[in-house]
N, C-alpha and C positions, 0 to 999 in steps of 0.2 A: 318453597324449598326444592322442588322437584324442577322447576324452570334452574334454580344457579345451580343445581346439581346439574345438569347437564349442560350449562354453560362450561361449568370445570370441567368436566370433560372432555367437551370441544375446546378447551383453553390447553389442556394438556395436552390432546392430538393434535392441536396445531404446532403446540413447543416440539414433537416427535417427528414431525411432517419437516418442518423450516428446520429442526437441529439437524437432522438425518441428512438433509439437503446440503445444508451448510458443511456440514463436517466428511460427507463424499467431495463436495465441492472441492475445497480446501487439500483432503486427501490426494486428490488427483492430481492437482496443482504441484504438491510437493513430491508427489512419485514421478512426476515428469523433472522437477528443476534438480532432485538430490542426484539419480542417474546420470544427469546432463553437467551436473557442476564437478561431480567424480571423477569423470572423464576428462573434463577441459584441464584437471592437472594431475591426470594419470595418461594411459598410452592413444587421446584423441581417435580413436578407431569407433568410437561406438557413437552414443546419442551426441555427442559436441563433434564427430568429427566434419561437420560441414561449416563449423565456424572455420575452420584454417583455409578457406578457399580463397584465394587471388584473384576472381573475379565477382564481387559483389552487383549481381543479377538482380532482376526482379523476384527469384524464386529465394534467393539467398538473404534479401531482404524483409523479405515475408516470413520467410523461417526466425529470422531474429525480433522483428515485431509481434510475433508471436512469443517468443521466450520473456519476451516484457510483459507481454499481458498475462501471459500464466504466472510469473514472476509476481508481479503487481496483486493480483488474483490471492493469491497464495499467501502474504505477506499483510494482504491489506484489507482482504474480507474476514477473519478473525476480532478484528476492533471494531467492526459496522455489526457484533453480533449481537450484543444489548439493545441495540437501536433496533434491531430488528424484530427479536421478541419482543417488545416493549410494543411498535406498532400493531405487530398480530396481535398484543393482547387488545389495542384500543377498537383495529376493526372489527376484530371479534365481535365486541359491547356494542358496537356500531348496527345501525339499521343493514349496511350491507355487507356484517357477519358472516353470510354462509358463504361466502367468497374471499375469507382472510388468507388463505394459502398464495390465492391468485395476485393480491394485494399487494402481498408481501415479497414474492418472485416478482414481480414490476419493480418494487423498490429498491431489490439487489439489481436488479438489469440497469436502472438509472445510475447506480451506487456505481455498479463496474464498468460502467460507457466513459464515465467521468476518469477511471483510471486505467482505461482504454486509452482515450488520447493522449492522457497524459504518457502510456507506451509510445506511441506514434510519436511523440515527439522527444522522448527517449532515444528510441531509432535513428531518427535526425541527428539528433545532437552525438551520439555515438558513432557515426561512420562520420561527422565534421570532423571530431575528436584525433580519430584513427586518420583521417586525410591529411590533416595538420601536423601525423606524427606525434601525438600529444599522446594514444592509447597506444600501449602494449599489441600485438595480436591477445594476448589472455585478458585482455579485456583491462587493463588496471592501468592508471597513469604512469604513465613512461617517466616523465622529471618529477620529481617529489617534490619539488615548487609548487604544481598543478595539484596536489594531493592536498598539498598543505590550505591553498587555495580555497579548496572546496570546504574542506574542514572549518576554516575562517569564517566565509558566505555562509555556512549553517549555522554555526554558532552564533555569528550577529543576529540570525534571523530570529533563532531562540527566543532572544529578550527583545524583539519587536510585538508593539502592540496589534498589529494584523496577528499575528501568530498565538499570543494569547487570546487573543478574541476566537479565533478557528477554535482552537483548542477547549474555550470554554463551551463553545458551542457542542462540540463532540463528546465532553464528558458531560454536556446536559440532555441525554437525550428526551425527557419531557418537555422541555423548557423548548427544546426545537421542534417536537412533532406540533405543541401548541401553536407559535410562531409560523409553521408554514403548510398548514394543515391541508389538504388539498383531499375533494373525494373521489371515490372510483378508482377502478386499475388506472388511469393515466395520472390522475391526481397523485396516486402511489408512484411512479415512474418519477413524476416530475419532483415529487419529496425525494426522492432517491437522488437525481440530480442533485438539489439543494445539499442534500447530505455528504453527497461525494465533492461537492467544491468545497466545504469548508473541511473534510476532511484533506482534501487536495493542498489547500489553504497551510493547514498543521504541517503538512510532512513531504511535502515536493523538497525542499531545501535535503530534508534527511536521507529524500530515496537517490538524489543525488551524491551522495556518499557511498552508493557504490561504486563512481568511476574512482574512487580516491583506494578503496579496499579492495576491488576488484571485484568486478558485477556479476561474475559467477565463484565466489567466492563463498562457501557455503557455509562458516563461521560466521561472516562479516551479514551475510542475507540473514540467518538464523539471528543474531546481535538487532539488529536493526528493527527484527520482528518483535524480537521481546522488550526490544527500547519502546516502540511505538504502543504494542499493548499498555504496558506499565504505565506510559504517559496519560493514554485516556484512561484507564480502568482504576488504578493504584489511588488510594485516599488522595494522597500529595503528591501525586504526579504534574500538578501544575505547576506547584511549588519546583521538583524534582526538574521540569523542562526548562525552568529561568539557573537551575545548578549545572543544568549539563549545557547549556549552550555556552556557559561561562566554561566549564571544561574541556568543550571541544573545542570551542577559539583558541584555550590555553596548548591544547596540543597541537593545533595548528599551527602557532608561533612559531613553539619547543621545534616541529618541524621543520618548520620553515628557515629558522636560525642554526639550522644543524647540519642542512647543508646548502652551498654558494646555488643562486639560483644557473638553472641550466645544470647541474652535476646531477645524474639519477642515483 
């Protein structure tokens, strides 16, 4: 009795340790993007006004690569947080328990490298976007052709089998720790990875629908977060991701048909 009593314990210091972590985490994330998003369509003099420069540097490049990953960060470490108490409980039970904090902090770091590059290649595709004339300076597709576009390419993606399969994976998060169990802090890093590509898997097509709403857009980021939760978390949200990719492609159409391609 006295050994699981103070396993509870230590189960519940680790839930206060990894929440408190996660929930500054996340905090920080959005006290930087709500600031920066306020600005980009209020008077650009504060935290956005180094998006309006006309020479895209290496410093002005890094700043925006940056805004992805806190963006990404923020957006998309609140769905990895079942997964993640769920593993602190299992090291916990585990022979090498007194190190479940450490465990666990690897598997966020594999989780967030994964939607790390996938910034990095955000960045890329964002100044193509803009050199093609295709983005706004405020960051939103310039022809609502290209909006409509994007909206399509998600929607299809919705009711692809890669994309239910991601998806399953993410709302199982036992079914995956079993699956790809790995021990030690790298062991945990390398679960982390695993976790962040099929989460990657689920929802690259969605985070893409910010060039369509406007990538600082702070409805449209807020939307997307709570579409994303509800998708892994929500009883029927599998069900829920084959309804809404049918109704995003449907607005994508509706878009598309509403105005002559090339007219913004």
């Amino acid at each position: 009795m006295g050994d699981r009593t103070s396993l509870e314990s230590l189960l519940r210091r680790d839930r206060w340790l990894i929440g408190g972590a996660l929930a500054v985490s996340i905090a920080l994330c959005w006290a930087c993007i709500v600031p920066m998003a306020r600005d980009m369509y209020g008077a650009m003099t504060g935290p956005a006004a180094w998006m309006m420069t006309g020479r895209w540097d290496f410093a002005h490049l890094s700043l925006l690569f940056a805004m992805w990953v806190v963006m990404m960060t923020g957006m998309m470490l609140p769905s990895a947080a079942p997964t993640l108490f769920l593993y602190a409980g299992v090291i916990r039970k585990s022979p090498e328990g007194e190190r479940a904090p450490a465990h666990v902090y690897a598997f966020a770091g594999g989780y967030l490298l994964v939607w790390t590059a996938f910034s990095l290649v955000a960045t890329v595709l964002q100044r193509g976007l803009a050199n093609l004339l295709l983005l706004t300076p405020m960051m939103e597709a310039r022809d609502r052709a290209v909006g409509s576009a994007l909206l399509i390419v998600a929607g299809l993606y919705q009711l692809t089998p890669f994309k239910r399969t991601c998806l399953e994976s993410c709302r199982s998060p036992a079914a995956f720790i079993v699956r790809h169990w790995k021990r030690g802090a790298v062991g945990g890093f390398r679960l982390g990875l695993a976790h962040g590509a099929d989460c990657l898997g689920c929802c690259w097509a969605l985070m893409l629908l910010l060039f369509a709403g406007g990538v600082m857009n702070l409805w449209w980021i807020g939307a997307l977060t709570v579409f994303v939760l509800l998708e892994k978390l929500a009883p029927l949200g599998a069900q829920g991701g084959r309804l809404s990719g049918l109704l995003i492609m449907a607005l994508g159409l509706w878009n598309l048909v509403q105005t002559p391609f090339g007219v913004p």
